[in-house]
KOLMARNU-742944 format. One record per residue (C-alpha): residue number from 1; residue in three letters; x, y, z. Coordinates in steps of 0.02 Angstrom, whole numbers, always signed. Layout:
BEGIN
> i:aa:x:y:z
> NUM:ALA:X:Y:Z
...
END
This chain:
BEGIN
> i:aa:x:y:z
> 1:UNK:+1875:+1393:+1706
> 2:UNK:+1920:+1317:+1546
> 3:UNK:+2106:+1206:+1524
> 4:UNK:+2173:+1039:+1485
> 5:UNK:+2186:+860:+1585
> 6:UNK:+2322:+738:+1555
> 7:UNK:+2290:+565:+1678
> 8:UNK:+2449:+438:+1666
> 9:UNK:+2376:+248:+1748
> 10:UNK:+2361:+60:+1670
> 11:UNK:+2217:-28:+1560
> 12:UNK:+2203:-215:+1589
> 13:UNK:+2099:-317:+1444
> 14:UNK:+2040:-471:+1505
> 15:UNK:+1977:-618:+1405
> 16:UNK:+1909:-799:+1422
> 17:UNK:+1864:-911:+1297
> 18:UNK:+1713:-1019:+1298
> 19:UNK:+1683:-1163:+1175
> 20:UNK:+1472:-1154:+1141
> 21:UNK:+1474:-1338:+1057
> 22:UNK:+1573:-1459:+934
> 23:UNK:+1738:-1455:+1043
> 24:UNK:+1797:-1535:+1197
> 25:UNK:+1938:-1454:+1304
> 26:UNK:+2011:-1490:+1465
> 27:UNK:+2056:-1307:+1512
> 28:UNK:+1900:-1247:+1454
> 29:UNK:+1833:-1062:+1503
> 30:UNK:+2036:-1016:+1561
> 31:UNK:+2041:-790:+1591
> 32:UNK:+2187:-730:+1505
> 33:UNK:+2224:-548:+1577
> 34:UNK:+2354:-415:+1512
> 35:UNK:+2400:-237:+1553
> 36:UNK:+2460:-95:+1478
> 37:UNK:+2516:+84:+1500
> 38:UNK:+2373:+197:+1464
> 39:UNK:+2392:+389:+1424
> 40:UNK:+2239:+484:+1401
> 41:UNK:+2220:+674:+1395
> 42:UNK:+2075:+772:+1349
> 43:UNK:+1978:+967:+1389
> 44:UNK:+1923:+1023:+1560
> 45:UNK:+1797:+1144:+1598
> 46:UNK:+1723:+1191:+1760
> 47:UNK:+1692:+1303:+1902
> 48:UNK:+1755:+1343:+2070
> 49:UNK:+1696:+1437:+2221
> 50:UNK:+1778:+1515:+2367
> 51:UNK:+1685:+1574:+2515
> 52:UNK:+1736:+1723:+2627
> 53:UNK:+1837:+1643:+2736
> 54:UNK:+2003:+1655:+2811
> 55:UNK:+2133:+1559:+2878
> 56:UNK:+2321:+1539:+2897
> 57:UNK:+2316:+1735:+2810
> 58:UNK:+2240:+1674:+2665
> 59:UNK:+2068:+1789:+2652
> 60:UNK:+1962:+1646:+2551
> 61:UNK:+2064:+1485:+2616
> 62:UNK:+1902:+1386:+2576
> 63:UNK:+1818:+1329:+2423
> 64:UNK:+1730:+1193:+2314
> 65:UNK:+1753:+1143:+2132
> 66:UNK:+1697:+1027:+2005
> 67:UNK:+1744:+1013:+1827
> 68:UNK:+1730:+904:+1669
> 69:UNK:+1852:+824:+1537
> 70:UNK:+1823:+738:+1374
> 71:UNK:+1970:+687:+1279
> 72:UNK:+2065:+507:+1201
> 73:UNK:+2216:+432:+1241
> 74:UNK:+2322:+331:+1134
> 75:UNK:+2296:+176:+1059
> 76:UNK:+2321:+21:+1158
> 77:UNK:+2379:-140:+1076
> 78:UNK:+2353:-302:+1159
> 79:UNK:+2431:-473:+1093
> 80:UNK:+2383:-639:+1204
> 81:UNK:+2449:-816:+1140
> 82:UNK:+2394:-984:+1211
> 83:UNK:+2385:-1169:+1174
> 84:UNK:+2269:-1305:+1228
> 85:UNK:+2232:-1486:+1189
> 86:UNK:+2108:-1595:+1205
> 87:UNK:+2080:-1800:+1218
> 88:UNK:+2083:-1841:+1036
> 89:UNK:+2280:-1776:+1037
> 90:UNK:+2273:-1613:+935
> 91:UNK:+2330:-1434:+1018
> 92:UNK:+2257:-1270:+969
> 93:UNK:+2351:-1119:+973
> 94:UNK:+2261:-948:+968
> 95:UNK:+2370:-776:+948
> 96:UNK:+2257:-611:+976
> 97:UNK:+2343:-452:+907
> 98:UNK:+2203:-297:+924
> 99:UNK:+2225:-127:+971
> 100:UNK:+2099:-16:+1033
> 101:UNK:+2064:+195:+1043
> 102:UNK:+2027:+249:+1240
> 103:UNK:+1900:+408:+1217
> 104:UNK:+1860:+478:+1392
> 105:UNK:+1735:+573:+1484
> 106:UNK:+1752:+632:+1676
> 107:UNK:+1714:+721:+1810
> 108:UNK:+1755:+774:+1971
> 109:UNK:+1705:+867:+2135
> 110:UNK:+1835:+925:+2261
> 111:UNK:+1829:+1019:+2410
> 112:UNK:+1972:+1155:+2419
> 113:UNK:+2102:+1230:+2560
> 114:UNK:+2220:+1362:+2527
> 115:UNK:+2345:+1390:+2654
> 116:UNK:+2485:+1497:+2568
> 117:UNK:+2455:+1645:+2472
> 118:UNK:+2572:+1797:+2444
> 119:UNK:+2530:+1927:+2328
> 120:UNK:+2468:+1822:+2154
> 121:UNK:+2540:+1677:+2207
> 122:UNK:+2421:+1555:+2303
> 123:UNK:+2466:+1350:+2343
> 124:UNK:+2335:+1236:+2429
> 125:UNK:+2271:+1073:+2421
> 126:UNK:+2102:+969:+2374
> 127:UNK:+2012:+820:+2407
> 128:UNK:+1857:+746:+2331
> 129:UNK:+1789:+608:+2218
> 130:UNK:+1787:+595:+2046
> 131:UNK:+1707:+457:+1909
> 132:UNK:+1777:+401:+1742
> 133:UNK:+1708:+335:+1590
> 134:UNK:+1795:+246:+1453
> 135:UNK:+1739:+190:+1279
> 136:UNK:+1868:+81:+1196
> 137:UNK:+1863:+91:+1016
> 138:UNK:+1923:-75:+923
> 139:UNK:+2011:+0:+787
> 140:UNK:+2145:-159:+740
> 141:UNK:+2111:-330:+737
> 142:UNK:+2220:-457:+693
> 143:UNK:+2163:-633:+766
> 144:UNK:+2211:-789:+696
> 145:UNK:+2233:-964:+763
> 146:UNK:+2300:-1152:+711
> 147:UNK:+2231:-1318:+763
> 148:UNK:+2359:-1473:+756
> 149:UNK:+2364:-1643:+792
> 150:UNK:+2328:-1833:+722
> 151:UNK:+2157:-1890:+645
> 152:UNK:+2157:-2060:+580
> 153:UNK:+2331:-2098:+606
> 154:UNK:+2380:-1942:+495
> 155:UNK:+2447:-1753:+536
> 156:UNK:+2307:-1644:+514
> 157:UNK:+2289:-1461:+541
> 158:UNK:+2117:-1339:+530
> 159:UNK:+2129:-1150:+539
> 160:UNK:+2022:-1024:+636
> 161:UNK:+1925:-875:+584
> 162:UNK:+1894:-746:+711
> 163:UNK:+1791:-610:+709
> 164:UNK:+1846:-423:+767
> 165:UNK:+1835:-375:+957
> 166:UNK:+1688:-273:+991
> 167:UNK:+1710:-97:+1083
> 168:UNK:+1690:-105:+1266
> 169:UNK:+1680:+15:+1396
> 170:UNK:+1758:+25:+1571
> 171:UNK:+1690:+136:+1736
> 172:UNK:+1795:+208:+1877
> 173:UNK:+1736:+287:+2041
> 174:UNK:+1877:+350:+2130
> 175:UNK:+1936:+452:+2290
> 176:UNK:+2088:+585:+2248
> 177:UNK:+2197:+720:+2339
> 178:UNK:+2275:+842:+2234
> 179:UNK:+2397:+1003:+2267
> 180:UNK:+2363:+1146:+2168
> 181:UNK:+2443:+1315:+2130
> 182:UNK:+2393:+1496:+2068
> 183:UNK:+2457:+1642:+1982
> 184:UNK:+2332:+1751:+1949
> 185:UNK:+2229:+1703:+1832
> 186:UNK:+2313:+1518:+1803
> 187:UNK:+2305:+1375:+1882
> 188:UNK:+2416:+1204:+1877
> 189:UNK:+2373:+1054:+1972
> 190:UNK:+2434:+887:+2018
> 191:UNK:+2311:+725:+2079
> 192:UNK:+2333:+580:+2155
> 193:UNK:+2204:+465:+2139
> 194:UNK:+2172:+318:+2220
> 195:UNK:+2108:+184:+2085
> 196:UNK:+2084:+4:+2160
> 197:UNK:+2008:-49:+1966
> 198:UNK:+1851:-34:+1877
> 199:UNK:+1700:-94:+1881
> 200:UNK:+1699:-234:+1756
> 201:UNK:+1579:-240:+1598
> 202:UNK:+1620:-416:+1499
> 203:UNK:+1548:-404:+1328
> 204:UNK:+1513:-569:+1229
> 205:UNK:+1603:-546:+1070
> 206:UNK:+1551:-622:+899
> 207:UNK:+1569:-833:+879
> 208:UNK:+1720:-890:+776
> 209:UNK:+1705:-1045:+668
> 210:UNK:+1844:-1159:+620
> 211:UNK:+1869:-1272:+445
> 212:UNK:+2007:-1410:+405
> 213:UNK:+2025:-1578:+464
> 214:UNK:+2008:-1576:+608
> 215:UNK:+1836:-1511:+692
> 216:UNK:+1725:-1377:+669
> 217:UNK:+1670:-1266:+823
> 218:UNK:+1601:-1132:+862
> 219:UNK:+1674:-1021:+1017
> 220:UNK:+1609:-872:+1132
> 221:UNK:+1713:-739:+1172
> 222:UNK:+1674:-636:+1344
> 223:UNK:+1828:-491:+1367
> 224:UNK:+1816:-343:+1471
> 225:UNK:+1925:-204:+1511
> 226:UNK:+1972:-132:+1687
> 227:UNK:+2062:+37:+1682
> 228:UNK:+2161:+135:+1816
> 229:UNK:+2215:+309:+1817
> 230:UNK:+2355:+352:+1972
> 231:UNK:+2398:+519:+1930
> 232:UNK:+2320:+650:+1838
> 233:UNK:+2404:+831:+1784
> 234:UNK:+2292:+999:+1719
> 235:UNK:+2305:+1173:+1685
> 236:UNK:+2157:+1280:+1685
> 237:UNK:+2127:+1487:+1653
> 238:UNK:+2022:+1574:+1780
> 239:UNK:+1905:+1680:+1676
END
């Protein structure tokens, strides 16, 4: 069988900031998390099989199927603002703008019933397990940040240059039920799947350094992204 996928769930990037050396701060390695709508579609292919028997007057009410779907989604844009201070009485605000391309690649296996079936017409339902993998492309960075404060009895300022997020990739292993329907040689389905998160993969991201008055310091960035996908929709033709 050969159709499309269309999965509707949440992304969540999360990030936490670690100073390596030349700055002290009192809320020092702090996770910043925040989610989005995701909406990812892509191209199934797969195969089903029925076996010869019957139930409820359905002739093959039993079957097995697994497919696979590559696709992207659109792009996700992420903006996190914060401000911390340390002893020597100077704040630091940072302000993260990036946006990043979901690609996806799936698959899934699902046992299947089919209890109603009247001339071309067949409804049943499925259950199985499926896994997820998603590459997020940084495509948009736009990270800046502002340090402020007193040195010396005088205002001072110094200015931060951060380097792009990296890509990172997310992985999902997830139970699902699913109705699905038939005429002839099509086939629409609906899944629910049952997503508790993620497994998380932080990446350390590239140091940024910062010049002015007041210090110069050099930071670690470890962010991650967790993914969800609740509900997924297809169509597929039955060659």
């Amino acid at each position: 069988m050969l159709g499309i996928e269309i999965n509707l769930g949440e992304a969540t990037l999360i990030t936490k900031e670690t100073p390596r050396y030349g700055i002290d701060i009192q809320v020092l390695g702090e996770e910043r998390k925040l989610s989005n709508f995701s909406f990812n579609g892509g191209i199934k292919f797969g195969y089903q099989h029925y076996f010869d028997k019957e139930a409820l007057g359905v002739k093959q009410a039993y079957g097995i199927g697994g497919s696979v779907c590559i696709g992207a989604g659109i792009p996700i844009n992420n903006t996190i603002e914060y401000t911390q201070f340390n002893f020597q009485n100077w704040e630091q605000t940072f302000k993260y703008n990036s946006q990043f391309l979901p690609i996806n690649f799936g698959l899934d296996i699902n046992f299947l019933w089919d209890f109603w079936e009247s001339g071309e017409h067949t409804l049943g339902l499925s259950a199985g397990i499926g896994y997820t993998m998603n590459y997020y492309k940084s495509i948009k960075n736009d990270n800046n940040a502002q340090a402020v404060g007193v040195v010396n009895g005088q205002p001072a300022q110094g200015d931060v240059f951060s380097q792009p997020l990296k890509d990172m990739i997310s992985h999902n292993i997830y139970p699902q039920i699913g109705l699905h329907y038939y005429y002839g040689s099509h086939q629409f389905s609906l899944n629910f799947r049952l997503d508790f998160g993620g497994i998380e993969n932080a990446v350390k991201q590239d140091t940024s350094s910062s010049d002015g008055d007041l210090w110069n310091g050099i930071y670690n960035y470890d962010s991650a992204f967790i993914s969800k996908d609740y509900l997924s929709l297809g169509y597929s033709y039955r060659f």
